[in-house]
C-alpha positions as CSV (number, residue, x, y, z in Angstrom):
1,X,178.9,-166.1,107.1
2,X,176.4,-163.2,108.7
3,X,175.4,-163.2,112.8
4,X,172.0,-163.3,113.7
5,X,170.2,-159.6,112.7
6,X,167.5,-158.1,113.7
7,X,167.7,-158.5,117.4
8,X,168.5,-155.2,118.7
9,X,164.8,-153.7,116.6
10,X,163.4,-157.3,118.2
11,X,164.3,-156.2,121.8
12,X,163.2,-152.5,121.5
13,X,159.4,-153.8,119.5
14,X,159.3,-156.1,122.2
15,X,159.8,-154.0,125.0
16,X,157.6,-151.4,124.0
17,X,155.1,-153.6,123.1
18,X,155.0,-155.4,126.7
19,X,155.3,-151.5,128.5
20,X,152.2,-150.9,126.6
21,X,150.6,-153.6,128.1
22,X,151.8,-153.2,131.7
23,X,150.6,-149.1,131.0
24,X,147.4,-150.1,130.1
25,X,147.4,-152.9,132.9
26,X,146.7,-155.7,130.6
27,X,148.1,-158.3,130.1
28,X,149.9,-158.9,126.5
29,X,148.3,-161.8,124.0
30,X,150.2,-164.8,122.9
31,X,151.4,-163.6,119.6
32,X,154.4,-161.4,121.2
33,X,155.7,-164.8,123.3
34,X,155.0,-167.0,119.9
35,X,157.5,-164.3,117.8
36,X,160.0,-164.3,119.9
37,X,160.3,-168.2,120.0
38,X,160.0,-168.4,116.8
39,X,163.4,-166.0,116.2
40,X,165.7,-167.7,118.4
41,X,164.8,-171.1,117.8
42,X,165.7,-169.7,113.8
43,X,168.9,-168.4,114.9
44,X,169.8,-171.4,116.8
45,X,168.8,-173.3,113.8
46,X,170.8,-171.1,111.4
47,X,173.8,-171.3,113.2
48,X,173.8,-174.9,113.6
49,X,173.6,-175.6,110.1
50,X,176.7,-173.4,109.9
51,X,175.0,-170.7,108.3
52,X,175.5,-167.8,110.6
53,X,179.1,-167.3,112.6
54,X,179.9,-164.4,115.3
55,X,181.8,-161.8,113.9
56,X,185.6,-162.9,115.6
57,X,186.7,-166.3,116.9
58,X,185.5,-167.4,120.0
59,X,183.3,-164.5,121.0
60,X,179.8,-165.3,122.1
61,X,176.8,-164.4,121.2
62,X,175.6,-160.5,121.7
63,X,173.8,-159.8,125.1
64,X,170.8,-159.2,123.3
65,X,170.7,-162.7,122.2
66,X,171.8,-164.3,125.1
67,X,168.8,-162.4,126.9
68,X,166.0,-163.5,124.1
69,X,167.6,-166.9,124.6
70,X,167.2,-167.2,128.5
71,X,163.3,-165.4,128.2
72,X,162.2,-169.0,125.7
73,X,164.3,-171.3,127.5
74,X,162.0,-172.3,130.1
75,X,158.8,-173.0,127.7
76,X,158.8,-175.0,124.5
77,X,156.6,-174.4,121.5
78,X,153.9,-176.5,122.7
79,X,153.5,-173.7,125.8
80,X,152.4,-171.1,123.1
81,X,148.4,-171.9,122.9
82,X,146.7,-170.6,120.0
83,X,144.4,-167.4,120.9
84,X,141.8,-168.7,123.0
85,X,137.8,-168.8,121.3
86,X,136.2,-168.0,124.8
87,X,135.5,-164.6,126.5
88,X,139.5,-163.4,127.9
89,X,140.0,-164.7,131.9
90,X,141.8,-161.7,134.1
91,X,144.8,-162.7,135.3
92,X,146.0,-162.3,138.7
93,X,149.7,-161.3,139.4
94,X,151.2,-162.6,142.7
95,X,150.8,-159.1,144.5
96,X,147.3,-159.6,143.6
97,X,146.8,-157.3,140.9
98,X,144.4,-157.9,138.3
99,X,145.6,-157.9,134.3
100,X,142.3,-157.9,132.3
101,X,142.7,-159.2,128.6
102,X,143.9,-163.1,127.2
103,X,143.8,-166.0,128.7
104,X,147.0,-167.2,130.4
105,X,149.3,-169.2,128.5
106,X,149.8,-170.6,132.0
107,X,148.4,-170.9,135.4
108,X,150.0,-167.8,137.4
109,X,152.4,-168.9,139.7
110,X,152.6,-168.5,143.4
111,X,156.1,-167.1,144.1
112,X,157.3,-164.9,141.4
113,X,160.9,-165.3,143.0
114,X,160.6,-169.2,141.9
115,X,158.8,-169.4,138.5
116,X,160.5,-171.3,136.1
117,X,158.8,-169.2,133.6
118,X,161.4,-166.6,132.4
119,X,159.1,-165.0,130.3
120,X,156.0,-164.5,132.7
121,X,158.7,-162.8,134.5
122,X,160.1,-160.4,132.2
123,X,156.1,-159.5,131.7
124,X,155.7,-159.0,135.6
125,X,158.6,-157.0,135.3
126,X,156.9,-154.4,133.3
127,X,154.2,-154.6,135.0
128,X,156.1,-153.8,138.7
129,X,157.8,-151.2,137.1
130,X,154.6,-149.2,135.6
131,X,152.7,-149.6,138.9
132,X,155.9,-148.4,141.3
133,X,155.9,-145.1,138.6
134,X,152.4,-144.4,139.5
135,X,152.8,-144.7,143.1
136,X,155.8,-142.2,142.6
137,X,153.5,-139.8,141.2
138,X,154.6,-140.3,137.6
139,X,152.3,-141.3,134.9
140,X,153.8,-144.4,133.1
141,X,152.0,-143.1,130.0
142,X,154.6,-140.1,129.5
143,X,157.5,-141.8,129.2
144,X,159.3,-144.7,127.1
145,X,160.6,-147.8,129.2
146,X,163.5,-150.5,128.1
147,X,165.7,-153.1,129.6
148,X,169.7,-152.4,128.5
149,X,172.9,-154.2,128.5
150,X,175.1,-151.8,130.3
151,X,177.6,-150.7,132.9
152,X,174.5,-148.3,134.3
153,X,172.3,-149.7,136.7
154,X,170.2,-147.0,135.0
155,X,169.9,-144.3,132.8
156,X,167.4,-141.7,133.0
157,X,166.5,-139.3,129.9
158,X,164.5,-136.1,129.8
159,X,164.8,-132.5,129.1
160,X,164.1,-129.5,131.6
161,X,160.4,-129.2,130.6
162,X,160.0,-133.5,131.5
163,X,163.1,-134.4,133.5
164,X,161.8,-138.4,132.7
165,X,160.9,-138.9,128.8
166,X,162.8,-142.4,128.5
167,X,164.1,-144.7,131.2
168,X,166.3,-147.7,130.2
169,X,167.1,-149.9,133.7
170,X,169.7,-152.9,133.6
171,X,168.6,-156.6,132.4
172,X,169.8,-157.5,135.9
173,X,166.6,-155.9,137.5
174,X,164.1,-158.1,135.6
175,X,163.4,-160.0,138.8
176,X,163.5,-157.5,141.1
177,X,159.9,-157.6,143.4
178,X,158.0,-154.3,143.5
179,X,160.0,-153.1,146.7
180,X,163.2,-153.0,145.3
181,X,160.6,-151.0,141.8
182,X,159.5,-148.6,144.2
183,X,163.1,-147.8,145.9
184,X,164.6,-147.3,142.4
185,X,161.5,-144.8,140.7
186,X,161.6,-142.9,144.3
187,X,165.6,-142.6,143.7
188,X,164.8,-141.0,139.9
189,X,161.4,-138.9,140.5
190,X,161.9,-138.0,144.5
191,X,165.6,-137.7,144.7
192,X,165.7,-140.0,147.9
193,X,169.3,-141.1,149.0
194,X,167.8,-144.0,151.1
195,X,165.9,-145.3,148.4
196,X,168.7,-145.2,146.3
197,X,170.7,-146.9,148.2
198,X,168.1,-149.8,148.3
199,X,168.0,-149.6,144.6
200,X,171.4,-150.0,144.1
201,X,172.7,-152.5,146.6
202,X,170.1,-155.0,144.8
203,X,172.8,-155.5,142.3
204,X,175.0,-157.4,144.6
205,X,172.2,-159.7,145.6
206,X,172.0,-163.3,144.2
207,X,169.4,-162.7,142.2
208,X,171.0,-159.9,140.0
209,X,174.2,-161.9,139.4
210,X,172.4,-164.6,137.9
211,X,170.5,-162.3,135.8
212,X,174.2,-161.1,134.6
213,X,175.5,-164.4,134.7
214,X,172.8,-164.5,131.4
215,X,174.3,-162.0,129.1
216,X,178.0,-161.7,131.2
217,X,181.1,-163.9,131.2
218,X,180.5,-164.7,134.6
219,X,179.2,-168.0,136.7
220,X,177.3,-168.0,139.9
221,X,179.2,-169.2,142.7
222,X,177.7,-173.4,143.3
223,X,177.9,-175.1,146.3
224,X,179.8,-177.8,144.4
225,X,182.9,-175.4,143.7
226,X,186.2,-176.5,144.8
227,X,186.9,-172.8,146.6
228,X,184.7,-171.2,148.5
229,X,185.1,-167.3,147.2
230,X,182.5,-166.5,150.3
231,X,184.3,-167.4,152.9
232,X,188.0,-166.3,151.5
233,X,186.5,-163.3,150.6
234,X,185.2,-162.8,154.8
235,X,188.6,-164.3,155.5
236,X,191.1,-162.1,154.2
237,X,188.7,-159.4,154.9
238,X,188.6,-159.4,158.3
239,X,193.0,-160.1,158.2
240,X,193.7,-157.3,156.0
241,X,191.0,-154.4,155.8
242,X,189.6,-155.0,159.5
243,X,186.1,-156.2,157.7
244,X,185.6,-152.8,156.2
245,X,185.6,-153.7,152.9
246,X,182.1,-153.8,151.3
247,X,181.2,-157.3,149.8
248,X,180.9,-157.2,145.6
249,X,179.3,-159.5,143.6
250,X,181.6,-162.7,143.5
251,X,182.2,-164.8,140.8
252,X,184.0,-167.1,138.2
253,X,184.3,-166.8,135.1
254,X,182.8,-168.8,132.2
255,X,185.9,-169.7,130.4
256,X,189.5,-170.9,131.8
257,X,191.3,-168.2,131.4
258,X,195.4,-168.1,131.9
259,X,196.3,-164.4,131.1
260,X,193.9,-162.7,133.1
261,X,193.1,-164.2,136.8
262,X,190.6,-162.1,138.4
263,X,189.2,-158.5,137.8
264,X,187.1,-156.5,139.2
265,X,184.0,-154.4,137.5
266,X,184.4,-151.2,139.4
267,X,180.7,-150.3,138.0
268,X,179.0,-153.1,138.5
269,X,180.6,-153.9,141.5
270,X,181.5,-157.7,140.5
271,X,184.7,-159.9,141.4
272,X,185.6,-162.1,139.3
273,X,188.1,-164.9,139.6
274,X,189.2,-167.3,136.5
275,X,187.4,-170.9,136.9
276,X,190.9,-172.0,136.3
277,X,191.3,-171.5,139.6
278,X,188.8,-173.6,140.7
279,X,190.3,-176.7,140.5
280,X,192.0,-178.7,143.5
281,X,195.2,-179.0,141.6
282,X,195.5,-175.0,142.2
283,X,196.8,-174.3,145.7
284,X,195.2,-172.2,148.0
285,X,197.8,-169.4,148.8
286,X,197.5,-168.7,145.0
287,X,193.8,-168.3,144.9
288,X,193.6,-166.3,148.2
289,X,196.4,-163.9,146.2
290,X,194.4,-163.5,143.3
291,X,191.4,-162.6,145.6
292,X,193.4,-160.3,147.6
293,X,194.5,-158.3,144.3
294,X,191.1,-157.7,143.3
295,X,190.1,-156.6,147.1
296,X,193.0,-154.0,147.5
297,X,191.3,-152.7,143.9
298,X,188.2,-152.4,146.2
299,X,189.6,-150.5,148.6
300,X,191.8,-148.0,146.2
301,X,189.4,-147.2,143.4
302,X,190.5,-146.3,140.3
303,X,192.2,-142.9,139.2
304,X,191.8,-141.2,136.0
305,X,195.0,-139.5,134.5
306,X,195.3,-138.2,130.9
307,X,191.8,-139.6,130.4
308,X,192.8,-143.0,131.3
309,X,191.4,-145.2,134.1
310,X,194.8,-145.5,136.2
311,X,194.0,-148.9,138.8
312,X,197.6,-149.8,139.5
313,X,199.5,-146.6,141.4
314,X,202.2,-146.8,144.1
315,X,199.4,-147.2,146.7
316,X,197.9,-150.1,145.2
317,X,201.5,-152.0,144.5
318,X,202.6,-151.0,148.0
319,X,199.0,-152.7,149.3
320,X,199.3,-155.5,147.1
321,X,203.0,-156.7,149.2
322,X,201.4,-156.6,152.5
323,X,200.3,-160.4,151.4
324,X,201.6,-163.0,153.2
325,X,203.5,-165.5,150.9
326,X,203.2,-162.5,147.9
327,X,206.7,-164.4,146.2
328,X,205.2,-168.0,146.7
329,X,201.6,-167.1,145.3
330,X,203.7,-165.2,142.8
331,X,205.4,-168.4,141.4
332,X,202.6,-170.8,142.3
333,X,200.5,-168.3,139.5
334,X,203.4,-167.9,136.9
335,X,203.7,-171.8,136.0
336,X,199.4,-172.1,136.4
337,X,199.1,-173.3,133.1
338,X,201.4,-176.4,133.7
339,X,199.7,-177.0,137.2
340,X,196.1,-177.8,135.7
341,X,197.1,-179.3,132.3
């Protein structure tokens, strides 16, 4: 059995290929969309005729993958045309820029924020991030541009003589708009603490979380869930931490997990709670606890001692007992298992 290979050279080609484009401010022909539908629908096929597995039981498939397969979901093979005979139509992006080259695959849409076409987006993307450069006084030509699966928002590489030669920014930002572009190349080339700021607090908005939700374990809060993390969260905010504590990303997680109830990312800045948990049979006190644990992480931090990241000290435990009902939500969590079988 062998996993899918291949993708990690895939992303990078594909990458550079479309930051060519956006550089040269046109916009990229057909074949690159065509290729990378033709590789995951292969892979999907391959490992549905059992000829591919992942590498250990019950792990998913690599952010990479899960990233390629979210850019082709929303188009089929019939939306790939065949190069167009007739002279190449500019394209118009929704800030009204112009992209001279190939014909649209599809008519531009209106609101980038509510295309259903993932990859139109991930070529705006480029696109946003190449124009914000130049208006940052940087010439998009000098230096090397990727999206990365990481902890980092993003990572900036260069050397004393070109402080940026290669810039890798996190999946999540693939639907930023060009304001949040220009706060986040103002951050790297100007220094500017506001701008940073901007930059960084995007990746608690909605729109980043379900951009993670792609390649994380995580699930995007619904309306339809049977707990409200939003309004515990404000809740037990405003009872234990006098509304001080700023709000992280909140969510569940993709699988029911028993062992481990909640976490929380201290650098992405995400919350999550088990989708165990999110189930009627599962009383409230107990959710609100598991919350609470995560929120006291918030406010504590993490410690590093004897190069280990140290999350649980006296102050946190001492925190963590200032719950009311700490020994009921205690129980309620130790049987869990038997309450939602």
């Amino acid at each position: 059995m062998r996993q899918p290979t291949g993708y990690t050279k895939l992303w990078k080609d594909i990458n550079r290929a479309l930051w060519e484009c956006a550089v040269a401010n046109i916009q990229p022909r057909n074949f690159i969309r065509a290729e990378l539908w033709r590789r995951v629908d292969h892979a999907r096929i391959l490992e549905k005729s059992a000829s591919i597995r992942m590498a250990r039981r019950n792990s998913g498939p690599s952010p990479i993958f899960r990233a390629c397969c979210w850019i082709v979901d929303s188009s089929t093979e019939g939306d790939i045309p065949a190069p167009s005979p007739s002279l190449p139509q500019p394209r118009v992006s929704p800030e009204g820029h112009v992209f001279p080259g190939a014909t649209l695959s599809k008519a531009p849409q209106a609101d980038h924020a509510q295309s259903s076409d993932h990859y139109q987006r991930f070529v705006d993307a480029f696109f946003y991030a190449a124009r914000a450069a130049e208006a940052a006084g940087v010439d998009p030509k000098k230096f090397d541009f990727e999206f990365i699966f990481s902890e980092d928002r993003w990572v900036v590489h260069g050397t004393p003589q070109n402080p940026l030669c290669r810039l890798h920014v996190n999946f999540f930002y693939l639907t930023a708009g060009p304001r949040i572009w220009k706060a986040l190349f103002d951050a790297i080339v100007h220094k500017d603490l506001s701008s940073r700021r901007i930059a960084e607090k995007y990746a608690q908005s909605t729109a980043a979380q379900n951009l993670l939700a792609v390649y994380c374990d995580i699930s995007p809060l619904k309306t339809g869930d049977v707990y409200n993390l939003d309004a515990l969260f404000d809740d037990l905010n405003t009872q234990y931490f006098d509304g001080l504590l700023p709000r992280p990303m909140l969510a569940w997680t993709t699988r029911a997990t028993y062992r481990t109830l909640g976490t929380y990312n201290f650098f992405w800045g995400i919350l999550c709670l088990s989708r165990i948990l999110n189930d009627s049979r599962v009383p409230e006190l107990a959710v609100r606890f598991v919350l609470y644990h995560e929120m006291v992480h918030i406010k504590h931090g993490a410690k590093i001692k004897n190069s280990k990241l140290m999350s649980h000290t006296p102050e946190f435990k001492a925190d963590e007992q200032r719950f009311e009902g700490y020994e009921e939500a205690e129980k309620i969590l130790s049987r869990i298992r038997d309450i939602v079988k």
